[in-house]
VOVODO-748272 format. One record per atom (N, C-alpha, C): atom name; x, z, y. Coordinates in Angstrom, 3 decimals. Example, Ala and Ser with C-alpha at 12.3 -4.5 7.8 and 13.67 -1.06 7.14 Angstrom:
BEGIN
@at N&px 13.190&pz 7.800&py -5.690;
@at CA&px 12.300&pz 7.800&py -4.500;
@at C&px 13.200&pz 7.800&py -3.300;
@at N&px 12.850&pz 7.080&py -2.250;
@at CA&px 13.670&pz 7.140&py -1.060;
@at C&px 12.900&pz 7.870&py 0.030;
***
This chain:
BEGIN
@at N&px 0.054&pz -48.799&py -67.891;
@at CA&px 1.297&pz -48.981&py -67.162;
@at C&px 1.993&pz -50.284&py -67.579;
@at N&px 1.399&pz -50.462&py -68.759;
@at CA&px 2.475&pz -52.173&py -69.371;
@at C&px 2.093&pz -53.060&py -68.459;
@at N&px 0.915&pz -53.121&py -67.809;
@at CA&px 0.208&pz -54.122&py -66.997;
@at C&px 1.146&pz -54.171&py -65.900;
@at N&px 1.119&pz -52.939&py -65.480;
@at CA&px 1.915&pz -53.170&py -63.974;
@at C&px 3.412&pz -53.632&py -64.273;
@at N&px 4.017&pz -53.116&py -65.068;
@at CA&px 5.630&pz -53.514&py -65.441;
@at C&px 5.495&pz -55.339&py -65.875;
@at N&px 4.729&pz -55.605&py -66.493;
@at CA&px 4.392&pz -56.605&py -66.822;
@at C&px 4.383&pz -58.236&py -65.427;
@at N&px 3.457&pz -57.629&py -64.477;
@at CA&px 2.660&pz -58.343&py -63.702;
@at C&px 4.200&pz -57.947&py -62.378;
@at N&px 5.027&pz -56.897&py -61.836;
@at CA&px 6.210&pz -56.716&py -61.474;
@at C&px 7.045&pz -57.655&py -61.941;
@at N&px 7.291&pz -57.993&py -63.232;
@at CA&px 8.500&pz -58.743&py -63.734;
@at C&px 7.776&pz -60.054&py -63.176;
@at N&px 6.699&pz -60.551&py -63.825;
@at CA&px 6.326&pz -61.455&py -63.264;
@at C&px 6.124&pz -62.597&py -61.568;
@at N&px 6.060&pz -61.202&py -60.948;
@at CA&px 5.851&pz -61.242&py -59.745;
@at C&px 7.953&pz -61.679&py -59.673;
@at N&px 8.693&pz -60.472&py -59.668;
@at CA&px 10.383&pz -60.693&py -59.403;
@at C&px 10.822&pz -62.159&py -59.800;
@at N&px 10.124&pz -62.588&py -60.632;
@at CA&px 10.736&pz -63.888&py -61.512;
@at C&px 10.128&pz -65.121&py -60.457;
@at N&px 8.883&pz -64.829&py -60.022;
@at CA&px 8.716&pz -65.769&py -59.575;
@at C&px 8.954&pz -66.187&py -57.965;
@at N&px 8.788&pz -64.874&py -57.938;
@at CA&px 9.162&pz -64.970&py -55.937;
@at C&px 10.205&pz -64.848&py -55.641;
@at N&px 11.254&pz -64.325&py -56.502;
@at CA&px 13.103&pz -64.287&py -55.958;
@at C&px 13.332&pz -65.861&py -55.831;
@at N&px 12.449&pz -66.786&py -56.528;
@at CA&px 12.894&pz -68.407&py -56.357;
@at C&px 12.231&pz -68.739&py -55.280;
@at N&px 11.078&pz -68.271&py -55.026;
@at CA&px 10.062&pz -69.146&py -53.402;
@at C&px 10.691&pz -68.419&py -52.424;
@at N&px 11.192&pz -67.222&py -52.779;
@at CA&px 11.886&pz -66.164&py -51.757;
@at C&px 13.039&pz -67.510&py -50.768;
@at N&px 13.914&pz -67.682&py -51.795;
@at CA&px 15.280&pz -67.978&py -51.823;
@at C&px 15.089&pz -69.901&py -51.260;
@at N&px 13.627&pz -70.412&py -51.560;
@at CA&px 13.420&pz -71.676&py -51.319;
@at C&px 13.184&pz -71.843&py -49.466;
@at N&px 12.261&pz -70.439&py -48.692;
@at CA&px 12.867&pz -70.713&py -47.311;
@at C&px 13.427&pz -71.179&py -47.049;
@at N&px 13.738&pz -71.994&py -46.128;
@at CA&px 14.836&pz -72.011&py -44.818;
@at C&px 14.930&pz -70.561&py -44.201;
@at N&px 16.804&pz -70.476&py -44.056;
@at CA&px 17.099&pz -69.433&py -43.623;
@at C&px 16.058&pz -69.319&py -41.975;
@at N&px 16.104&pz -70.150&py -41.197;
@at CA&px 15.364&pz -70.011&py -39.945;
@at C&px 13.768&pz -69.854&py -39.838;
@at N&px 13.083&pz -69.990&py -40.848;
@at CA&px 11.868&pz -69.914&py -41.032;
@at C&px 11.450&pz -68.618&py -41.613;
@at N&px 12.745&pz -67.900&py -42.647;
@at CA&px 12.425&pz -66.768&py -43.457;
@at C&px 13.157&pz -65.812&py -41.649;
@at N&px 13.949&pz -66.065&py -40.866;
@at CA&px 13.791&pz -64.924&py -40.167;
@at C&px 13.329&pz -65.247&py -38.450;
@at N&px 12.318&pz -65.905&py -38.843;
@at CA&px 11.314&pz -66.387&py -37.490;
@at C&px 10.730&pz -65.522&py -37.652;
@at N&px 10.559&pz -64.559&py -36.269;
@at CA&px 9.598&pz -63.725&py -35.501;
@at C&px 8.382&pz -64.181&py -34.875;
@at N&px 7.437&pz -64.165&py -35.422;
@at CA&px 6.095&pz -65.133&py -34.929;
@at C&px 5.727&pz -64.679&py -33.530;
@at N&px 5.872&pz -63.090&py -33.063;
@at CA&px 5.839&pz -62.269&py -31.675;
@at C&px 7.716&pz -61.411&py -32.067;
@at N&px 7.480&pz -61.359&py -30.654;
@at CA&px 8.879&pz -60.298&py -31.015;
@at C&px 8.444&pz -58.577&py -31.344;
@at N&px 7.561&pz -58.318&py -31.122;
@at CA&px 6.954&pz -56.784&py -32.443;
@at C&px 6.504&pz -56.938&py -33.299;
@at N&px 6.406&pz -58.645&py -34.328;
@at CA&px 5.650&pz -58.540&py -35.233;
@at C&px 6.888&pz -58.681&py -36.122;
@at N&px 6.615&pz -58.424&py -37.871;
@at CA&px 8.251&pz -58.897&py -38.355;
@at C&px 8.373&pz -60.021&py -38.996;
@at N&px 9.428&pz -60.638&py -39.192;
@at CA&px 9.779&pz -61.700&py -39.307;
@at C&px 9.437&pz -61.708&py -41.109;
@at N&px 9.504&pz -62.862&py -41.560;
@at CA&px 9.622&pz -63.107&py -43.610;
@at C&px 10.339&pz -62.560&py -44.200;
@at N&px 11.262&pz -62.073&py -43.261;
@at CA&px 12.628&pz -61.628&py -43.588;
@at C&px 12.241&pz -59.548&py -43.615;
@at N&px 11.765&pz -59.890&py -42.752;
@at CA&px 11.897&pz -58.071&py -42.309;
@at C&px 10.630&pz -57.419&py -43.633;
@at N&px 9.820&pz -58.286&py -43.730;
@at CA&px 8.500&pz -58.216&py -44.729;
@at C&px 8.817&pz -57.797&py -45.728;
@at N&px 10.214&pz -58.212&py -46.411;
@at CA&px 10.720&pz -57.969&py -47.612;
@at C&px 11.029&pz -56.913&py -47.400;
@at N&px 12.162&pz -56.831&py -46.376;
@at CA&px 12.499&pz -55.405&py -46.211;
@at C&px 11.653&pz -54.472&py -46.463;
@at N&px 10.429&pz -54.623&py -45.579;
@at CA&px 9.179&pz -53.238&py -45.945;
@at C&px 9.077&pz -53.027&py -47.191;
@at N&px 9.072&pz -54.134&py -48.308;
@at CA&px 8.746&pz -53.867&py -49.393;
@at C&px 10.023&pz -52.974&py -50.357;
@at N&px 10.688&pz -53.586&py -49.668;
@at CA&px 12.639&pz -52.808&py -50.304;
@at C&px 12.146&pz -51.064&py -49.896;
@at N&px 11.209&pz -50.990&py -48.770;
@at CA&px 11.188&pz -49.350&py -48.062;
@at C&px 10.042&pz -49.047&py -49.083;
@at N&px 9.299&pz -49.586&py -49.027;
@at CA&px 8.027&pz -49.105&py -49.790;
@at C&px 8.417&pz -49.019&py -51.140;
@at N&px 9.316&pz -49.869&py -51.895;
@at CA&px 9.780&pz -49.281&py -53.440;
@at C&px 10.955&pz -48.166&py -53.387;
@at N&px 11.612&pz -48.202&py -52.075;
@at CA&px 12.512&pz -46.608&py -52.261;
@at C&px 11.663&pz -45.751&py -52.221;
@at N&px 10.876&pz -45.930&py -51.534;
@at CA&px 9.673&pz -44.676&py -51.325;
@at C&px 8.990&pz -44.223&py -52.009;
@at N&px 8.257&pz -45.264&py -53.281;
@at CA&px 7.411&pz -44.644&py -53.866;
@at C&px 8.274&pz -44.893&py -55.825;
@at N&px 9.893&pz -45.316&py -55.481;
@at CA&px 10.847&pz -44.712&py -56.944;
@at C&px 11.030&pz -43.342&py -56.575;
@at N&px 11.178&pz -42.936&py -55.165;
@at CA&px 11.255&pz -41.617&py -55.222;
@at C&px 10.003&pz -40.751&py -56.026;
@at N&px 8.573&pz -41.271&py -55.370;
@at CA&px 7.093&pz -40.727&py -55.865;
@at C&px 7.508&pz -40.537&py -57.382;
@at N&px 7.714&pz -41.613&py -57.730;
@at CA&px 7.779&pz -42.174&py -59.358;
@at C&px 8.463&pz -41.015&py -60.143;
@at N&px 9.855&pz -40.281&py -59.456;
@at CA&px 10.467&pz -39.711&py -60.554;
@at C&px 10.184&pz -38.146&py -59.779;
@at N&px 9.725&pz -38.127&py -58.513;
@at CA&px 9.754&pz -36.483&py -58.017;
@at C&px 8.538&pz -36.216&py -58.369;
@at N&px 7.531&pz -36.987&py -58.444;
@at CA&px 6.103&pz -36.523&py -59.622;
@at C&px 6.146&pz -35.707&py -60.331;
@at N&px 7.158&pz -35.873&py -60.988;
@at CA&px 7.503&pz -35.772&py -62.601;
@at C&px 7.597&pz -34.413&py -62.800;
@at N&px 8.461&pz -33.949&py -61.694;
@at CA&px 9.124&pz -32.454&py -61.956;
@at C&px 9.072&pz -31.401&py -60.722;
@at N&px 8.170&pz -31.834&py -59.847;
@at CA&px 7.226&pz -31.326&py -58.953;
@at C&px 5.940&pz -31.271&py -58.425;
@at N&px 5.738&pz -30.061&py -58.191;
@at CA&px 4.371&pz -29.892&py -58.068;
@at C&px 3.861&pz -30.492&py -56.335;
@at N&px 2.912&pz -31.787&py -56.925;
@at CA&px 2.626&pz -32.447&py -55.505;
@at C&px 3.551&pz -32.777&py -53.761;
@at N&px 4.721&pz -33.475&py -54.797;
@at CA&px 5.649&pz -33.363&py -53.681;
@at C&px 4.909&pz -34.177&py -52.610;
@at N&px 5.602&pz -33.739&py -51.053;
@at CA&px 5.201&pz -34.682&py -50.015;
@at C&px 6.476&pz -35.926&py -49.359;
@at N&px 5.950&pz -37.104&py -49.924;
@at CA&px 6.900&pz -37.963&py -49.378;
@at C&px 6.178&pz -39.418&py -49.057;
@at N&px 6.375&pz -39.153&py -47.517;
@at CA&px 5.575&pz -39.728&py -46.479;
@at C&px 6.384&pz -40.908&py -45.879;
@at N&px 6.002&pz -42.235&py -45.787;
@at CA&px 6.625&pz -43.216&py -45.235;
@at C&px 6.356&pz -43.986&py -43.754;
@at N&px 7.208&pz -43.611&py -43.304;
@at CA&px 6.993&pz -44.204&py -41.364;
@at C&px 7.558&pz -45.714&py -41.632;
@at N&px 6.868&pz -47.082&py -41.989;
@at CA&px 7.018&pz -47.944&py -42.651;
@at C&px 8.046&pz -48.912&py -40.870;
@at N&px 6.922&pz -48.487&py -39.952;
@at CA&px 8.451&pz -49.343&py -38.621;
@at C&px 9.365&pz -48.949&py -38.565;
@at N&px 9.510&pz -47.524&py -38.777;
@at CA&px 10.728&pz -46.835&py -37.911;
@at C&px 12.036&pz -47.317&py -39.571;
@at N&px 11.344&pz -47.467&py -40.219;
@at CA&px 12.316&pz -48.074&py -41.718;
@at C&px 12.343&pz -49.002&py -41.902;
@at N&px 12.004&pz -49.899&py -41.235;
@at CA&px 11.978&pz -51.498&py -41.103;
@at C&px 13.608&pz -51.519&py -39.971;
@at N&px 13.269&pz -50.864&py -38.744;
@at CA&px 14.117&pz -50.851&py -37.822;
@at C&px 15.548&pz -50.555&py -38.191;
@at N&px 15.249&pz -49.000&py -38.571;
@at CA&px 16.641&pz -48.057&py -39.041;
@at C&px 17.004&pz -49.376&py -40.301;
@at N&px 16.482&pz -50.151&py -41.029;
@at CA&px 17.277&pz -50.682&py -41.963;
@at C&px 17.870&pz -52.042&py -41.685;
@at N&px 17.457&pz -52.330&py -40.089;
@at CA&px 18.408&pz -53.689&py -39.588;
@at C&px 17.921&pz -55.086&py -40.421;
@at N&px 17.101&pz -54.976&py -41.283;
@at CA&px 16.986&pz -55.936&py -42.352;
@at C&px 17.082&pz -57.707&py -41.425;
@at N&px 16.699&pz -57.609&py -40.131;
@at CA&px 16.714&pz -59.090&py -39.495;
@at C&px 18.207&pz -59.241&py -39.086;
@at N&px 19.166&pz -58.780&py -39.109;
@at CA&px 20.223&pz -58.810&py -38.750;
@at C&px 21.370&pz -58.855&py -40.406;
@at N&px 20.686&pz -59.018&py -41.104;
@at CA&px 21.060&pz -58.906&py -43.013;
@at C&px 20.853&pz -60.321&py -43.025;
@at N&px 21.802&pz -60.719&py -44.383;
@at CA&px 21.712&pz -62.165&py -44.913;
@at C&px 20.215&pz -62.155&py -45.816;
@at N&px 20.010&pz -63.490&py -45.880;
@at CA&px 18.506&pz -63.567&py -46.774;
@at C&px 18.974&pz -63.201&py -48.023;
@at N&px 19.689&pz -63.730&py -48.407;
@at CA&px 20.299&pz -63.333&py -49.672;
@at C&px 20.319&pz -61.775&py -49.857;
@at N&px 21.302&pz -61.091&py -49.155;
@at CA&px 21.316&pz -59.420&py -49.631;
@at C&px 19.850&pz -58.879&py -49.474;
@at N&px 18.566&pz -59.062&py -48.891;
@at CA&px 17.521&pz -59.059&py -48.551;
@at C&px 16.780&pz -59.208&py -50.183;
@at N&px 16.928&pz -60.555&py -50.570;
@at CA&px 16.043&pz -60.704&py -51.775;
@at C&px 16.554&pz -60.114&py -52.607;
@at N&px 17.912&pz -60.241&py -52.630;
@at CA&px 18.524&pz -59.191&py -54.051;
@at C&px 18.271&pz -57.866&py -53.945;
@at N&px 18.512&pz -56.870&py -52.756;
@at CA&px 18.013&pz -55.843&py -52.814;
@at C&px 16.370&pz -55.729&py -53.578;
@at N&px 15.221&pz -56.399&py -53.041;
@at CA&px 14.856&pz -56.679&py -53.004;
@at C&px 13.823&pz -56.124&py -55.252;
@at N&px 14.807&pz -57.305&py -55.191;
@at CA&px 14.741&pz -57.656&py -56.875;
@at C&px 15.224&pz -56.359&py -57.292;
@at N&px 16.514&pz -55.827&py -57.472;
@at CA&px 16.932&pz -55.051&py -58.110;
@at C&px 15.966&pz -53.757&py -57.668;
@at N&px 15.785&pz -53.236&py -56.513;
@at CA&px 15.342&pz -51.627&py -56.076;
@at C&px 13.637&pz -52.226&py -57.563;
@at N&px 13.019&pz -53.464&py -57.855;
@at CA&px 11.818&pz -53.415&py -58.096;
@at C&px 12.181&pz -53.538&py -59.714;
@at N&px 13.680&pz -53.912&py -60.142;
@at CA&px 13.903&pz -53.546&py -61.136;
@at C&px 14.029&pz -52.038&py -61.823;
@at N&px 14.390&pz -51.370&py -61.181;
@at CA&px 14.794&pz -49.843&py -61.226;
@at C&px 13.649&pz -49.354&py -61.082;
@at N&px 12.466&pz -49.997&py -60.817;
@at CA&px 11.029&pz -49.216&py -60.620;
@at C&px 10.612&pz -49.713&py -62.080;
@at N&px 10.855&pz -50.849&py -62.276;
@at CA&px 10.098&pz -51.376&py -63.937;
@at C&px 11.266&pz -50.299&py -64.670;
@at N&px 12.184&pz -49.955&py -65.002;
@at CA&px 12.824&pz -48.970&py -65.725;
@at C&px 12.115&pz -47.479&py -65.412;
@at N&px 12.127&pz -47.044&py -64.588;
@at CA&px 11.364&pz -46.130&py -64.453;
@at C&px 10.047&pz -45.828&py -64.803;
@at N&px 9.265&pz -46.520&py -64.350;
@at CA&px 7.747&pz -46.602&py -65.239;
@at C&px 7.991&pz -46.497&py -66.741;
@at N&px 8.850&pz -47.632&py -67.329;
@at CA&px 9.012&pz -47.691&py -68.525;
@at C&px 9.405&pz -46.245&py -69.371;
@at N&px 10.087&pz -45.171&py -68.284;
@at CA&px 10.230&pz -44.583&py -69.152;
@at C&px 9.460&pz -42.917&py -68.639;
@at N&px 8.383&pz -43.068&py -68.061;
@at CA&px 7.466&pz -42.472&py -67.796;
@at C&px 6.448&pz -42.085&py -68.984;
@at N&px 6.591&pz -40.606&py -69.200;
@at CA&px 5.884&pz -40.326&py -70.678;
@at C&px 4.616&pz -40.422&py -70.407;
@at N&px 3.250&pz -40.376&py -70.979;
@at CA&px 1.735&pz -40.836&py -70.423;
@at C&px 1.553&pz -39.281&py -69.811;
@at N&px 1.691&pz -38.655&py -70.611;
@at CA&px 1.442&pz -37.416&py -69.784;
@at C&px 1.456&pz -36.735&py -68.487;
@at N&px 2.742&pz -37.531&py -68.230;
@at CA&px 3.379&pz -37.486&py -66.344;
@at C&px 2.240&pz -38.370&py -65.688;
@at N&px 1.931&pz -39.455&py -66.168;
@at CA&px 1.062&pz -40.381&py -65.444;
@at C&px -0.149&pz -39.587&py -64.426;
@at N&px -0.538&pz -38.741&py -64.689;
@at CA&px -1.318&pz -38.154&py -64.056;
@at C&px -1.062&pz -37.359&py -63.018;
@at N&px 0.423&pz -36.990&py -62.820;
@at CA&px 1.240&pz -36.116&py -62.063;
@at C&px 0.980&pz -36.447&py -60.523;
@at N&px 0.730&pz -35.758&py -59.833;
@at CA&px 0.123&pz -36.273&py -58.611;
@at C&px 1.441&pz -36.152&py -57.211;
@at N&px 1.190&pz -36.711&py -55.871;
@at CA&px 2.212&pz -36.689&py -54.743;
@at C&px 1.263&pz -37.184&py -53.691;
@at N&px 1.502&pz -36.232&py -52.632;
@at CA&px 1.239&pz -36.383&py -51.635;
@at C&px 2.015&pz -37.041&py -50.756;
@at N&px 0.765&pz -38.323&py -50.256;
@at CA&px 1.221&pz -39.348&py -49.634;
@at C&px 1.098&pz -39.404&py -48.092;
@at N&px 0.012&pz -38.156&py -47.836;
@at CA&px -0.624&pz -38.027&py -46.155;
@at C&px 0.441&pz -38.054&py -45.183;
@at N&px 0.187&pz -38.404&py -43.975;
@at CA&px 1.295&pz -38.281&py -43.250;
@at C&px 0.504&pz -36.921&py -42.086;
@at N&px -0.296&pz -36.554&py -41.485;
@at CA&px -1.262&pz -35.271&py -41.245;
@at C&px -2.051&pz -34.859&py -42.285;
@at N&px -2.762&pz -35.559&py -42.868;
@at CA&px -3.326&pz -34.703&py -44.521;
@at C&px -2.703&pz -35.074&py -45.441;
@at N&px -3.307&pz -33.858&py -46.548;
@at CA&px -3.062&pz -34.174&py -47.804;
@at C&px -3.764&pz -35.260&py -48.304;
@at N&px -3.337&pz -36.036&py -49.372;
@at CA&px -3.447&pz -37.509&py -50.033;
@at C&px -2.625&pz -37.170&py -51.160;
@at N&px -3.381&pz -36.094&py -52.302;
@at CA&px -3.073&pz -36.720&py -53.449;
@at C&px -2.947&pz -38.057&py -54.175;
@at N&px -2.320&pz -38.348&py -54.702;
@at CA&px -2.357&pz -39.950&py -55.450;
@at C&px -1.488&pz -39.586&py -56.823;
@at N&px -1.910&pz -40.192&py -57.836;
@at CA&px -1.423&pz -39.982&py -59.407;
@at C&px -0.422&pz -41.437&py -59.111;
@at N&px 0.710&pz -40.787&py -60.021;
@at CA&px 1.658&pz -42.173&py -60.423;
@at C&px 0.895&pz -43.005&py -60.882;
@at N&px 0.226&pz -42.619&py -61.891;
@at CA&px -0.509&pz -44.479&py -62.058;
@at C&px -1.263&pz -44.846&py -61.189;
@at N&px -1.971&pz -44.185&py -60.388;
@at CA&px -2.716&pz -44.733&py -59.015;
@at C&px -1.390&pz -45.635&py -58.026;
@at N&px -0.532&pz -44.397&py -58.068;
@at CA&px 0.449&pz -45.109&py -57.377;
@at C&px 0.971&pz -46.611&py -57.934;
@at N&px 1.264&pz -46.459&py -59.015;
@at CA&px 2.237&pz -47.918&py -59.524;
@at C&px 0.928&pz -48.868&py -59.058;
@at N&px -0.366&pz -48.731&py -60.025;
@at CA&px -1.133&pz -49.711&py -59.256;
@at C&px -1.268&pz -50.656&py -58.130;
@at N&px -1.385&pz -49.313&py -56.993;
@at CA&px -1.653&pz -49.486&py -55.760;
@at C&px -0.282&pz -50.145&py -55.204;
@at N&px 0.768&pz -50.231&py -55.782;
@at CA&px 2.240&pz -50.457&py -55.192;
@at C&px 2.477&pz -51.659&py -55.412;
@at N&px 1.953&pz -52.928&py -56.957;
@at CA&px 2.038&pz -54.023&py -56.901;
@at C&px 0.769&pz -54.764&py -55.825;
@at N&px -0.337&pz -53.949&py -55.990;
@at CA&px -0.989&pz -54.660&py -54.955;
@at C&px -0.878&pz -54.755&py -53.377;
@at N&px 0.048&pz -53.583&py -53.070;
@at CA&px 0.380&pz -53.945&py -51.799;
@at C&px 1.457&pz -54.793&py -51.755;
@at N&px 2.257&pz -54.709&py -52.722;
@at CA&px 3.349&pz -56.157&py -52.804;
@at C&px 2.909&pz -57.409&py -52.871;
@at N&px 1.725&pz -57.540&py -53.552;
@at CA&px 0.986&pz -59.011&py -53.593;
@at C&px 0.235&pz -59.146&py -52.413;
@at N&px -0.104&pz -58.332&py -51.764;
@at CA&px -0.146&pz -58.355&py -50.289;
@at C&px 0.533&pz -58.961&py -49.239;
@at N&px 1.296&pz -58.290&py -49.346;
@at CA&px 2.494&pz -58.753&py -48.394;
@at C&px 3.336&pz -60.096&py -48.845;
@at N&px 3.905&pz -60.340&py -50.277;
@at CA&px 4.194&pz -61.881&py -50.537;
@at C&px 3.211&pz -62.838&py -49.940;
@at N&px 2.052&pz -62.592&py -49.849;
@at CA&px 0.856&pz -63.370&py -49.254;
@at C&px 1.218&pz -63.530&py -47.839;
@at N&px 1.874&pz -62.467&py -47.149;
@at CA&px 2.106&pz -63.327&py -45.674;
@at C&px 3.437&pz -64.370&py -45.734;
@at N&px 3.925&pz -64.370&py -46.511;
@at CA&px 5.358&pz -64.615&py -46.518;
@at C&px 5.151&pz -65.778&py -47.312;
@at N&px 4.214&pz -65.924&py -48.733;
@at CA&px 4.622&pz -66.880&py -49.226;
@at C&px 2.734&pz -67.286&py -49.036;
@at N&px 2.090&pz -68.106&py -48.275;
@at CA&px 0.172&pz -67.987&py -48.402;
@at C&px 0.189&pz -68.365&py -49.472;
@at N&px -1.072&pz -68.284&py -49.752;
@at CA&px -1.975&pz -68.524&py -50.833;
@at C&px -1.085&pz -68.284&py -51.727;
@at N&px -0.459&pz -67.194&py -52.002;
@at CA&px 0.076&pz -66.971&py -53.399;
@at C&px -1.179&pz -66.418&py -54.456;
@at N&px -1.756&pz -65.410&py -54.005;
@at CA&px -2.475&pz -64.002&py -54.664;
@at C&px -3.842&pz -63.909&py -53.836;
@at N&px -4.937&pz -63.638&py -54.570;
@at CA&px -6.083&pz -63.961&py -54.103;
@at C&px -6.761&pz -61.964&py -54.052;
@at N&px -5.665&pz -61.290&py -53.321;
@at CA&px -5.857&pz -60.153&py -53.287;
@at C&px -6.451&pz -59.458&py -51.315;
@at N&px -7.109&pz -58.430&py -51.554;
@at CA&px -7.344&pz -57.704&py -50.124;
@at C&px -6.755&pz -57.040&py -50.286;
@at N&px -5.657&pz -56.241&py -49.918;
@at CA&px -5.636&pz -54.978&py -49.127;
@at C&px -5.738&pz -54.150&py -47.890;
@at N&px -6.218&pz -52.647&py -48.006;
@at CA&px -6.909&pz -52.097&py -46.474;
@at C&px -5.367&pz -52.170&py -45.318;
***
């Protein structure tokens, strides 16, 4: 888990500055009007760390909770293209700070604690599968926003 808290801080430190180096008109250019903008991208990621700080601490003290993320319809409901870039990256930073506190204080034992992620099936996934899987879809997605950052695939 130090890896991921580790390679998180790393990641916050360095992209809240390339974040913030956009042009406001470039970070909320819509390349199609259904695709999302640099701007809205973050947002997903602001949805995807409420989503899976929830995983992080309802693991803990439930048995295989189900908490399932409809990643457009939370892009939409959260207005994020109509938000300053600024409240965007700071959210942003902080929701991924409160995830490095959390991990941090994740006993090893919980690590194994599992949550269902399926949205029609079940999809066990372990918090540490999860934290894993959660910076790499973040280095994912900085990759559309910022290229050639991260020399990562995700499905």
């Amino acid at each position: 888990m130090e890896k991921v808290i580790k390679e998180l801080d790393g990641i916050l430190t360095e992209f809240s500055r390339k974040l913030n180096a956009i042009p406001d008109f470039e970070f909320n250019a819509k390349p199609l009007p259904k695709k999302w903008s640099k701007q809205e991208v973050i947002g997903h990621l602001i949805d995807s760390a409420q989503n899976n700080l929830r995983r992080f601490i309802t693991a803990q003290y439930e048995t295989n909770p189900k908490i399932v993320y409809d990643q457009d319809f939370w892009v939409r409901a959260s207005a994020y293209q109509g938000a300053s870039k600024e409240e965007v990256i700071q959210l942003w930073v902080l929701i991924n700070r409160r995830i490095q506190a959390v991990l941090k204080s994740i006993p090893n034992e919980n690590l194994a604690s599992t949550c269902d992620t399926g949205k029609q099936e079940v999809s066990l996934k372990t918090i540490e599968w999860l934290a894993h899987d959660y910076v790499k879809h973040m280095k994912h997605h900085l990759n559309q926003v910022v290229a050639g950052s991260f020399d990562v695939v995700y499905p």
